[in-house]
C-alpha positions as a LaTeX table, in Angstrom:
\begin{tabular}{lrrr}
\hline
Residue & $x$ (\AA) & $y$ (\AA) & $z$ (\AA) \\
\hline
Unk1 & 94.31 & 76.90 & 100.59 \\
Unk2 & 97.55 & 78.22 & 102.42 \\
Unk3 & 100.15 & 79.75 & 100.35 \\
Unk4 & 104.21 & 79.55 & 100.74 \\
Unk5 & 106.30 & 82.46 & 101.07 \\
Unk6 & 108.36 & 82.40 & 97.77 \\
Unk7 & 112.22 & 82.68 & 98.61 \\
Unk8 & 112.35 & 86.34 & 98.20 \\
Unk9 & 109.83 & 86.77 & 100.47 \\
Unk10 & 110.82 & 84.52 & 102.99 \\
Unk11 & 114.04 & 85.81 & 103.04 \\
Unk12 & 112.79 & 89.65 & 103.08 \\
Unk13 & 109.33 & 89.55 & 104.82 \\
Unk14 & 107.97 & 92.99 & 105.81 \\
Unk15 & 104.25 & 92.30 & 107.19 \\
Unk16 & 103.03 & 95.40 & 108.74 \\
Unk17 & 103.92 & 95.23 & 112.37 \\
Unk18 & 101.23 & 93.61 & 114.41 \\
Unk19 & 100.84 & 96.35 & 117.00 \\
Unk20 & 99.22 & 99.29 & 115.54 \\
Unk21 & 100.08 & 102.16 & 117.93 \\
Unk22 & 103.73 & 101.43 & 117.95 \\
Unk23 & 103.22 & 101.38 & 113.61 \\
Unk24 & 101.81 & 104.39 & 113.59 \\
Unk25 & 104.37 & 105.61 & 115.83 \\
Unk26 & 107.37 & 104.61 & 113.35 \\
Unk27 & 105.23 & 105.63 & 110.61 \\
Unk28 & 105.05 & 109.54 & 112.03 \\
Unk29 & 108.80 & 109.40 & 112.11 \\
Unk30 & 109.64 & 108.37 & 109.19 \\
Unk31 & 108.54 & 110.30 & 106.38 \\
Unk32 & 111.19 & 109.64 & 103.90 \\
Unk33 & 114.85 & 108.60 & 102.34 \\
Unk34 & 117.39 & 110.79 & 101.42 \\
Unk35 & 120.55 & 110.68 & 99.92 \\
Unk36 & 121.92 & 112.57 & 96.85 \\
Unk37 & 124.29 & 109.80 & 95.34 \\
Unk38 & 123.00 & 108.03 & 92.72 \\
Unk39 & 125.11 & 105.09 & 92.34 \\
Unk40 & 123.60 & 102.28 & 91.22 \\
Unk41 & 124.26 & 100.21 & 94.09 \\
Unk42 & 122.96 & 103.68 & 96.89 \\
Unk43 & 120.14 & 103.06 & 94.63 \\
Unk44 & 119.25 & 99.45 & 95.13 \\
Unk45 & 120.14 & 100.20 & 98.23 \\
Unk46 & 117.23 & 102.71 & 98.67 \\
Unk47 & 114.62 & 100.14 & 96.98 \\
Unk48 & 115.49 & 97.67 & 99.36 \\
Unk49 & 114.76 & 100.20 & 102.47 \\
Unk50 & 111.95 & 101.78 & 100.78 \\
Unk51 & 110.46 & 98.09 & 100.44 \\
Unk52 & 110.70 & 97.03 & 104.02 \\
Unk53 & 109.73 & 100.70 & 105.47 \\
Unk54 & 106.83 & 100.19 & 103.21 \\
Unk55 & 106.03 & 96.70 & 104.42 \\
Unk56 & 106.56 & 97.57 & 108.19 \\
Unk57 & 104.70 & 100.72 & 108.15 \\
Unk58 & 101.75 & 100.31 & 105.81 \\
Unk59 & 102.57 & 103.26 & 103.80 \\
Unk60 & 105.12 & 104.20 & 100.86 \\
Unk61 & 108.04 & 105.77 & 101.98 \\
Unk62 & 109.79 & 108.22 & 99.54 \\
Unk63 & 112.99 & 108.77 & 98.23 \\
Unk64 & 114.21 & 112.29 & 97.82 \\
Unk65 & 117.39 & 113.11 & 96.39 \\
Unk66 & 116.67 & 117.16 & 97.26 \\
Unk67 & 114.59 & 117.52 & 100.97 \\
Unk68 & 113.96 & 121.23 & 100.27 \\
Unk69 & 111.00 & 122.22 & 102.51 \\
Unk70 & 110.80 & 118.48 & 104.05 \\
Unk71 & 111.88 & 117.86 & 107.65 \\
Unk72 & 111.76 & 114.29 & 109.54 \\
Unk73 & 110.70 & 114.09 & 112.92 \\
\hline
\end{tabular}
């Protein structure tokens, strides 16, 4: 039995992109979120990019509001 996308995730699908190399690739680069406001809306804000990352690249994403020690790519 095939299953609709609901509206939310029609509207904000974030399947794991199909070619695996070019995932991984992203995935290397991007190891995390920062920001140090924490206003409710840079907040949602980071859900909503920590959701697709997550989606696209098949791995959580974190949000840090202090990088000490941490370094993207």
């Amino acid at each position: 039995m095939a299953h609709a996308d609901d509206g939310y995730r029609l509207w904000l699908k974030f399947d794991p992109i199909a070619n695996v190399q070019q995932r991984n690739s992203y995935a290397q680069k991007c190891q995390f979120i920062y920001s140090d406001n924490q206003e409710v809306i840079i907040k949602t804000a980071q859900k909503e990019l920590q959701a697709g990352l997550s989606g696209l690249l098949g791995k959580k994403i974190l949000i840090l509001t202090n990088p000490a020690g941490k370094k993207g790519e």
